[in-house]
N, C-alpha and C positions, 0 to 999 in steps of 0.2 A: 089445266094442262097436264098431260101425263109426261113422267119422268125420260119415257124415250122420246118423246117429240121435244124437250126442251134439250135431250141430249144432242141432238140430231140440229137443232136451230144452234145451237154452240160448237158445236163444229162444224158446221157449214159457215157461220161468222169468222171462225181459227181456221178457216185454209182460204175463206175472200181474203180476209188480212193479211196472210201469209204472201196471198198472191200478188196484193196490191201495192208489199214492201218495195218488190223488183223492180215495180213502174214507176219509179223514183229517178231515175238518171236518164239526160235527154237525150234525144236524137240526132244531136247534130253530130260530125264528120270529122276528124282528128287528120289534118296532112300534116305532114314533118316532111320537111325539107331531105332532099336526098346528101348523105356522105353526112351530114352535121350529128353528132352524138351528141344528144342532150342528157344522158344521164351522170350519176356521180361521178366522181373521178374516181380514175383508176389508182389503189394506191398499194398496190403490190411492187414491195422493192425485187428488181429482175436479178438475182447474184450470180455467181458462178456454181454456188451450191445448188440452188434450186433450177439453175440450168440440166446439172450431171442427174438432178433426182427425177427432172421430168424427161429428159434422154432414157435414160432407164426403165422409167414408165410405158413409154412406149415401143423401146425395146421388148419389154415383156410384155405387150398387148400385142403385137404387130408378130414375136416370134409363130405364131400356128398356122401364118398364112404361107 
């Protein structure tokens, strides 16, 4: 066997395998319930600091309109 046909048989095996990693995770259908957040909690303390800084923020984003 010459050295480009075994090159050529080796990466044709390295991109079936590549291709065949993705085919891993099923097909079924993910519903979540409407209004219900299932993710982490939220755990930003709201202050009055970080009120004035995000007013601010959007003062300076919102001034060019």
């Amino acid at each position: 066997m010459k050295t480009w046909q075994l090159t050529r048989i080796l990466g044709s095996l390295a991109v079936m395998a590549v291709l065949a990693a993705g085919c891993g995770r099923g097909t079924g259908v993910t519903v979540y319930e409407p209004g219900v957040y299932k993710g982490a909690a939220y755990t930003v303390k709201f202050t009055p600091q970080l009120q004035s800084e995000l007013q601010e923020r959007c003062r300076l984003g919102q001034s060019d309109r």
